[in-house]
ROSE-4610 file (N, C-alpha, C; in Angstrom, 1 decimal, always signed):
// ROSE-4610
residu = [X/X/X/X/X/X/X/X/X/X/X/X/X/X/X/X/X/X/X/X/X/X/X/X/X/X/X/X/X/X/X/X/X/X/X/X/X/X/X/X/X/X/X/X/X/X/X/X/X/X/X/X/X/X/X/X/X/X/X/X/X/X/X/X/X/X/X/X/X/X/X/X/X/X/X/X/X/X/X/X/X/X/X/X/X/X/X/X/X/X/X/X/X/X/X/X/X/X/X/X/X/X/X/X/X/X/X/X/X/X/X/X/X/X/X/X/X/X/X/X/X/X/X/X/X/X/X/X/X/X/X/X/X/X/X/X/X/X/X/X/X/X/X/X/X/X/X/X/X/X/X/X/X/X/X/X/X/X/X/X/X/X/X/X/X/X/X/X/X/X/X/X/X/X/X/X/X/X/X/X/X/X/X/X/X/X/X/X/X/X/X/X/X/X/X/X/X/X/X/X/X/X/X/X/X/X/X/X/X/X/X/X/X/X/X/X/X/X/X/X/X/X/X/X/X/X/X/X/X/X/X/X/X/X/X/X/X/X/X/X/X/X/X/X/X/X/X/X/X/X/X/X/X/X/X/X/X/X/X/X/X/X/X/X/X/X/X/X/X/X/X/X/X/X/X/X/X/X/X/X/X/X/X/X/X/X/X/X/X/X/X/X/X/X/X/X/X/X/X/X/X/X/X/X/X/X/X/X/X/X/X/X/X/X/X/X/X/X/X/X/X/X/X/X/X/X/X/X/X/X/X/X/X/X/X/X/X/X/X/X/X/X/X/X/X/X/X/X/X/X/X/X/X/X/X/X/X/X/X/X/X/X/X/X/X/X/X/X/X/X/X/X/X/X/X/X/X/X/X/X/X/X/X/X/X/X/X/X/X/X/X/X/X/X/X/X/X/X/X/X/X/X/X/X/X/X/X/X/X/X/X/X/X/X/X/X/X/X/X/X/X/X/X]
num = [1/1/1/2/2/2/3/3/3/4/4/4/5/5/5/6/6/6/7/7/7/8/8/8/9/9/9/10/10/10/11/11/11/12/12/12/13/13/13/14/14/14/15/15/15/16/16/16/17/17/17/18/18/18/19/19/19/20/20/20/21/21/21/22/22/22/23/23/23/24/24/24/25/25/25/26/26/26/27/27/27/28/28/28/29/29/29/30/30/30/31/31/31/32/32/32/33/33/33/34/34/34/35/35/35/36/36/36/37/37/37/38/38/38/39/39/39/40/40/40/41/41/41/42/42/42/43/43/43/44/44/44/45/45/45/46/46/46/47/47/47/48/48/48/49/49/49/50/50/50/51/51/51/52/52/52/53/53/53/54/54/54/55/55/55/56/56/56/57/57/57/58/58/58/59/59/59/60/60/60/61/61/61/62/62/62/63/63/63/64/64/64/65/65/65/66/66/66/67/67/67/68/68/68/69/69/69/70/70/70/71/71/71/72/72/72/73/73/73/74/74/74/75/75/75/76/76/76/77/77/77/78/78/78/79/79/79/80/80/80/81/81/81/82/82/82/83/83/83/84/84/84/85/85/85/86/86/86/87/87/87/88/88/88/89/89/89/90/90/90/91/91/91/92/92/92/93/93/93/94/94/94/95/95/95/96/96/96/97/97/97/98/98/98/99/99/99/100/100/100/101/101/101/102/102/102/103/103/103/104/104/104/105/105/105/106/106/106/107/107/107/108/108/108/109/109/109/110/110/110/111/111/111/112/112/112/113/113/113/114/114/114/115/115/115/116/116/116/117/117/117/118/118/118/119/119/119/120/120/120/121/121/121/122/122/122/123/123/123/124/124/124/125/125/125/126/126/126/127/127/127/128/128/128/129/129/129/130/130/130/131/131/131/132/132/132/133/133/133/134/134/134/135/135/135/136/136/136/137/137/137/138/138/138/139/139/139/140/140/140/141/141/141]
x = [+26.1/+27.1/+28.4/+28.3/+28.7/+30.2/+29.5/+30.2/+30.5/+30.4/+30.9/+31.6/+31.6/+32.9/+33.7/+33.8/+34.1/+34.3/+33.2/+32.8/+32.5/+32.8/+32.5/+31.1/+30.6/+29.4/+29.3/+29.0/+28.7/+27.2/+26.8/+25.2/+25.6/+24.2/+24.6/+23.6/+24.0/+23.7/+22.3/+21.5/+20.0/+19.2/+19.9/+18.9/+19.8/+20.7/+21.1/+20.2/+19.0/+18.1/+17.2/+16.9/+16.4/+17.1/+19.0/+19.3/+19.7/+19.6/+19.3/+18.1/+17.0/+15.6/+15.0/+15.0/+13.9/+12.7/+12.1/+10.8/+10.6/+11.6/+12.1/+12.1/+13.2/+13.8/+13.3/+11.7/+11.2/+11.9/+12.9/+13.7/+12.5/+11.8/+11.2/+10.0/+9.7/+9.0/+9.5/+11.0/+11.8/+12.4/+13.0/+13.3/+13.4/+14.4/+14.1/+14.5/+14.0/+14.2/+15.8/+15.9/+17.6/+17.9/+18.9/+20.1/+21.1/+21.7/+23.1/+23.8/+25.0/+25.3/+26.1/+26.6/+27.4/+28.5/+29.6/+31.2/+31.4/+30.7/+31.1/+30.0/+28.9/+27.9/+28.7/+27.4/+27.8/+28.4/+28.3/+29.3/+28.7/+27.6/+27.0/+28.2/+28.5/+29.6/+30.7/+31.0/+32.1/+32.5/+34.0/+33.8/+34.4/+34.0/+34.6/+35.1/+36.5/+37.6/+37.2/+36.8/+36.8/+38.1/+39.1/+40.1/+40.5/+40.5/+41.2/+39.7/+38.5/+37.5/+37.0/+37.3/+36.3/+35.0/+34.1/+32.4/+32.3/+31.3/+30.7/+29.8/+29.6/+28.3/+27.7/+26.5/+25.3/+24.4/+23.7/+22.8/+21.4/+20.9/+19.8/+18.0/+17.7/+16.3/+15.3/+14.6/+13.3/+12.7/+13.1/+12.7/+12.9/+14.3/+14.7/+15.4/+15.4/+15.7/+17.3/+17.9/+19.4/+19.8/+19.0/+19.0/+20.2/+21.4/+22.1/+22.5/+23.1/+23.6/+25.1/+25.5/+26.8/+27.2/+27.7/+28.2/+29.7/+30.3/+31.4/+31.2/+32.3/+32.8/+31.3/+30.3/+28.8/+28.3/+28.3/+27.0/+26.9/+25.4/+24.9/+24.3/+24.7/+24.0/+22.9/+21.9/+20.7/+20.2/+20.0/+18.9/+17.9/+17.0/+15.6/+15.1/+15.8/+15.3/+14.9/+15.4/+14.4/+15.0/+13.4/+13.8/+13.2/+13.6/+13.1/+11.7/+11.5/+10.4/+9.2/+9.9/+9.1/+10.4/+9.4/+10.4/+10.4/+11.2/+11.0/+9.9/+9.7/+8.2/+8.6/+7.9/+7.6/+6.6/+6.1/+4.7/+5.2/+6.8/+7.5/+8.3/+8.3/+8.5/+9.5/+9.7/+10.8/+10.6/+9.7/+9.5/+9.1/+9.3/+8.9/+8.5/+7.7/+7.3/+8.1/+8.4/+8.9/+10.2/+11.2/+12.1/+12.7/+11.9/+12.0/+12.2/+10.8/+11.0/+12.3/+12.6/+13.7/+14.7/+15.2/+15.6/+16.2/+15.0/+15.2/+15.6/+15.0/+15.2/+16.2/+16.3/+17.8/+19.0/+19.1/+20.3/+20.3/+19.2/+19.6/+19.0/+18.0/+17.5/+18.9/+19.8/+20.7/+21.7/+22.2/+23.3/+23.4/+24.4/+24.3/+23.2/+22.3/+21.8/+22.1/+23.9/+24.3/+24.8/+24.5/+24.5/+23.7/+24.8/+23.4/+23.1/+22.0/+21.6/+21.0/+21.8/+21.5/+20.7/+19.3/+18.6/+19.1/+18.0/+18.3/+17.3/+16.9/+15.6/+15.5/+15.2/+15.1/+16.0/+15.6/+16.8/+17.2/+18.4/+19.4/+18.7/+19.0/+18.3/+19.3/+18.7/+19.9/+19.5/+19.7/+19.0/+18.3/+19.3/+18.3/+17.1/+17.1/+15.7/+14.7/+15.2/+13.8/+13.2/+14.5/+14.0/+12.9/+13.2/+12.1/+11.0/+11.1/+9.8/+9.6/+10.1/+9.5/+7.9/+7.0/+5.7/+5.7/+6.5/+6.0/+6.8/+8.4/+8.7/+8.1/+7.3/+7.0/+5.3/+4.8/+3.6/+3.8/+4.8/+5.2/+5.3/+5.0/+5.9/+6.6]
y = [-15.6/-15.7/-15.0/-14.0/-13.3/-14.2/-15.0/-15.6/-17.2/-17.6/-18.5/-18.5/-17.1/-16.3/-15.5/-14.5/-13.4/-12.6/-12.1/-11.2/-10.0/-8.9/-7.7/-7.2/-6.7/-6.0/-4.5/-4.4/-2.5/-2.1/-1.7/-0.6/+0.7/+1.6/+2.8/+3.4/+4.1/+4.9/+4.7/+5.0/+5.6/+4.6/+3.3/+1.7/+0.8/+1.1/+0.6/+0.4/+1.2/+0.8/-0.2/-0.8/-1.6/-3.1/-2.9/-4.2/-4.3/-3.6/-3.8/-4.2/-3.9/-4.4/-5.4/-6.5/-7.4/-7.2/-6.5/-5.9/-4.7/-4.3/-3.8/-4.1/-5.1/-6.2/-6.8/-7.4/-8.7/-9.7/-10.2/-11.0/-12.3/-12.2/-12.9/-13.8/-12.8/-13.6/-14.9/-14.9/-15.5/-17.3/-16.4/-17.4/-16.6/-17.2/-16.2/-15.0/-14.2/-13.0/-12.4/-11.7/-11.6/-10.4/-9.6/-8.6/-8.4/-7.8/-7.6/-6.7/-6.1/-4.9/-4.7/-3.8/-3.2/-2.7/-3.2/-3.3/-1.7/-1.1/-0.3/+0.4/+1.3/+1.8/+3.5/+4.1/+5.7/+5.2/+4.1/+3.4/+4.4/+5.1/+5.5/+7.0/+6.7/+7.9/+7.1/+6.3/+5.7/+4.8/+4.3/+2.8/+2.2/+0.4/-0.3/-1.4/-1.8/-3.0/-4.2/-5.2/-6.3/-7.2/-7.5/-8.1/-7.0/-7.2/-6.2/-5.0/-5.7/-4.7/-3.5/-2.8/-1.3/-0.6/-1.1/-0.9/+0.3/+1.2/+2.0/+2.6/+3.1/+2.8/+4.0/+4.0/+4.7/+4.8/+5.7/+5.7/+5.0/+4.5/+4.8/+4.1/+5.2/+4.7/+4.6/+4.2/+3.9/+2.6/+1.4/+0.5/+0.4/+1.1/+1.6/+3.0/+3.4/+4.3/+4.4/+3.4/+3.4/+2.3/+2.3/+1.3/+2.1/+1.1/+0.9/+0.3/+0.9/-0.2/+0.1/-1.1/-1.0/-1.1/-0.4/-0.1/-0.3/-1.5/-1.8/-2.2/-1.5/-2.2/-2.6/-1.4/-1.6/-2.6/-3.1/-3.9/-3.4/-3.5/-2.9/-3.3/-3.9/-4.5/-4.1/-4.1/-3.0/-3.6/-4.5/-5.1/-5.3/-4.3/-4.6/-3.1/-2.7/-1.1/-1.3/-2.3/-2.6/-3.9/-4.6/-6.0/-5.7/-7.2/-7.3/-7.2/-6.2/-5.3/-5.0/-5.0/-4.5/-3.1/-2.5/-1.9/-2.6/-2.0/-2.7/-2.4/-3.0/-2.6/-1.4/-0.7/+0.3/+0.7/-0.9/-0.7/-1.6/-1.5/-2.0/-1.6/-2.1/-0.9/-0.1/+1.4/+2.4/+2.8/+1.9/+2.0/+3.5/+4.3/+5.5/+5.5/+5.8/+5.3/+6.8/+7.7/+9.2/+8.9/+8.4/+8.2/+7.3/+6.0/+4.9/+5.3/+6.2/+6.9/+7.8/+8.2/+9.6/+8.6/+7.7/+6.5/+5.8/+5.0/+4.7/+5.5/+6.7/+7.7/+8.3/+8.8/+9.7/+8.8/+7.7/+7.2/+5.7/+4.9/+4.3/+4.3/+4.9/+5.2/+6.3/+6.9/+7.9/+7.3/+5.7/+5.1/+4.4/+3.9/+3.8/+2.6/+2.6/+1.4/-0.1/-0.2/-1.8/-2.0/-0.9/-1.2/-2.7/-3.5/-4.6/-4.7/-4.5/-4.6/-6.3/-6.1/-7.5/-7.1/-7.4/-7.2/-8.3/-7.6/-9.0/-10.4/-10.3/-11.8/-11.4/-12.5/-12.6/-12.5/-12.8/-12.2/-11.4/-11.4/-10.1/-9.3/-8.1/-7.2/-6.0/-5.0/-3.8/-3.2/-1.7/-0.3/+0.1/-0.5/-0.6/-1.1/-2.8/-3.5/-3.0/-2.4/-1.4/-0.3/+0.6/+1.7/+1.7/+0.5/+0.2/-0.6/-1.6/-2.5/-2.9/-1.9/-2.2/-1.1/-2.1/-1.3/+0.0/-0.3/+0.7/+2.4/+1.8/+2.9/+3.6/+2.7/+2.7/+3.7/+3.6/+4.2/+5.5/+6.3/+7.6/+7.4/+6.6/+6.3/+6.8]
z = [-10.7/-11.8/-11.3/-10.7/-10.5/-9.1/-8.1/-7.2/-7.9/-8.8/-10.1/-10.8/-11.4/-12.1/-11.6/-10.5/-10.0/-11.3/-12.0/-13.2/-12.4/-13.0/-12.3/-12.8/-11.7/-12.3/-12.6/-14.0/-14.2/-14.3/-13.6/-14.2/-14.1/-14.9/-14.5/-13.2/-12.4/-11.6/-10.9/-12.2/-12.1/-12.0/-12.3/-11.9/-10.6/-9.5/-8.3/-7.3/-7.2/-6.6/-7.2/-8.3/-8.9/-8.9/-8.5/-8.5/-7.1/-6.1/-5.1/-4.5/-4.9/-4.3/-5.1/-4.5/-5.4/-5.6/-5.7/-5.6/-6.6/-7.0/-7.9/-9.5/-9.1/-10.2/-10.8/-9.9/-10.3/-10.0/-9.5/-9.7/-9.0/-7.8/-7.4/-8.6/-9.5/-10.7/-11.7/-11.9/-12.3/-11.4/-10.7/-10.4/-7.9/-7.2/-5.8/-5.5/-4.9/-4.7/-4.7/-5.3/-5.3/-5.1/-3.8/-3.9/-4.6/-5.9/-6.0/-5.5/-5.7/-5.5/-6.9/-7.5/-8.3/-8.3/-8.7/-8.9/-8.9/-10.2/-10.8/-11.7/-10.3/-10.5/-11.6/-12.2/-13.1/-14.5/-15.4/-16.1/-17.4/-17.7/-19.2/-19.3/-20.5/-21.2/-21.3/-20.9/-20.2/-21.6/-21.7/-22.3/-21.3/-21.8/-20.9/-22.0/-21.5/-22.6/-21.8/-23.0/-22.5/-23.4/-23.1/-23.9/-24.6/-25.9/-26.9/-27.7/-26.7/-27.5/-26.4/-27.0/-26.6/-27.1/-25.6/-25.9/-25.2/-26.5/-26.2/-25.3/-24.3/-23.5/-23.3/-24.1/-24.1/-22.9/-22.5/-21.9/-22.3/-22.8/-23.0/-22.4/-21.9/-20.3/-21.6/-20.7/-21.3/-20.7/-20.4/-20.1/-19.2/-18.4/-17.3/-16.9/-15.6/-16.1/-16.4/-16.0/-15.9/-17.4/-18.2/-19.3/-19.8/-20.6/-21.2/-22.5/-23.2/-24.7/-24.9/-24.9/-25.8/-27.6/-27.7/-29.1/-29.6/-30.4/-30.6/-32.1/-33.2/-33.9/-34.9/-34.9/-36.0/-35.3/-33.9/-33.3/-31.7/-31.9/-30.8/-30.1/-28.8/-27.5/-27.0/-27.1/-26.1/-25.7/-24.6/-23.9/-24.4/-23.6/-23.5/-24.3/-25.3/-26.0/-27.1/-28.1/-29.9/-29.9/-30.3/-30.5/-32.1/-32.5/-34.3/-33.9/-35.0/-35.3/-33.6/-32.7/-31.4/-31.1/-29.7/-28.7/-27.4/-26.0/-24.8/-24.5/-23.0/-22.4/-21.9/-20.9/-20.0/-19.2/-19.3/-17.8/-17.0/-17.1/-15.4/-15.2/-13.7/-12.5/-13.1/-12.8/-13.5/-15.3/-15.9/-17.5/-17.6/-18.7/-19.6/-20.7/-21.1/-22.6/-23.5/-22.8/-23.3/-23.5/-22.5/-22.3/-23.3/-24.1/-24.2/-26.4/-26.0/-27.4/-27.6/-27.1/-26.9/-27.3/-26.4/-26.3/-28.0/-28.5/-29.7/-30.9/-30.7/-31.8/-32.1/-31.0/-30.8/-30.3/-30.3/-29.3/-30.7/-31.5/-32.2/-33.4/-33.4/-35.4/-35.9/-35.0/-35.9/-36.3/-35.7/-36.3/-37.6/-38.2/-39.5/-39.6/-41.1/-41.2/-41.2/-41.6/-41.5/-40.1/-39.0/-37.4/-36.9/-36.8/-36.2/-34.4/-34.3/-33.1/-32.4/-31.3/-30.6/-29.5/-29.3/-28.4/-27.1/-25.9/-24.9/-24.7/-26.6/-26.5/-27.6/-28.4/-30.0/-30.7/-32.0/-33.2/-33.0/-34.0/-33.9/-35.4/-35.4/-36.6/-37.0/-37.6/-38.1/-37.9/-37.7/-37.8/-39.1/-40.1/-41.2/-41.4/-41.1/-41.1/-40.5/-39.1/-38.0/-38.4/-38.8/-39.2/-40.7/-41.8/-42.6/-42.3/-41.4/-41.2/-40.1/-38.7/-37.2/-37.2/-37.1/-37.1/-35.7/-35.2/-33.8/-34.4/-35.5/-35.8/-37.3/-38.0/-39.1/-38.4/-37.4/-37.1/-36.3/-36.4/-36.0/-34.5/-34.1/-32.9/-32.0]
């Protein structure tokens, strides 16, 4: 995509070895083995403007360790950190299930409830709707 568009790439820090190594990445399970490199590795604290919007950028590991979400304007990007009524994995490569918790709790059950969250698969959901009817957070989790 990246040599398609000339789009810059940002991760943070603590997952460059992950998009550097296929083996890593998985990338070989998908589709072939792939290297990137990173535009503009250390991005978490940081914002970054795309046009006239300014996203937030959280740290938050768990599914990785360099896992990220952005936050603009009551919606919230997270990847692979809460999907409708699930969380991410973390029995791949780099996953924490400590970090992942730390992660959800402190980084998105504290935002407001009409926060909507856009995962990186599935519906999109709210902090509201999770925090009352995601079973993983409804079971002390």
């Amino acid at each position: 995509m990246v040599e398609a568009t000339g789009a810059e790439v940002y991760i943070h820090e603590d997952d460059l070895e992950y998009l550097a190594d296929p083996d890593k990445n998985l990338s070989g399970l998908v589709f072939e083995r792939r290297e990137s490199r990173a535009a503009h590795p250390g991005i978490a604290g940081d914002t970054v403007t795309v046009g006239p919007l300014e996203l937030s950028v959280i740290h938050t590991p768990g599914h990785t360790p360099g896992g990220i979400s952005l936050l603009v304007e009551g919606n919230l990007f997270c990847g692979d950190l809460v999907f409708y009524n699930s969380v991410g994995r973390t029995d791949l490569p780099g996953g924490n299930n400590e970090q992942m918790h730390k992660s959800v709790h402190g980084q998105v059950m504290v935002l407001p409830d009409e926060t909507n969250i856009f995962p990186g698969h599935g519906p999109a959901t709210t902090v509201g709707r999770e925090r009352a009817e995601n079973p993983f957070l409804i079971s002390g989790w």
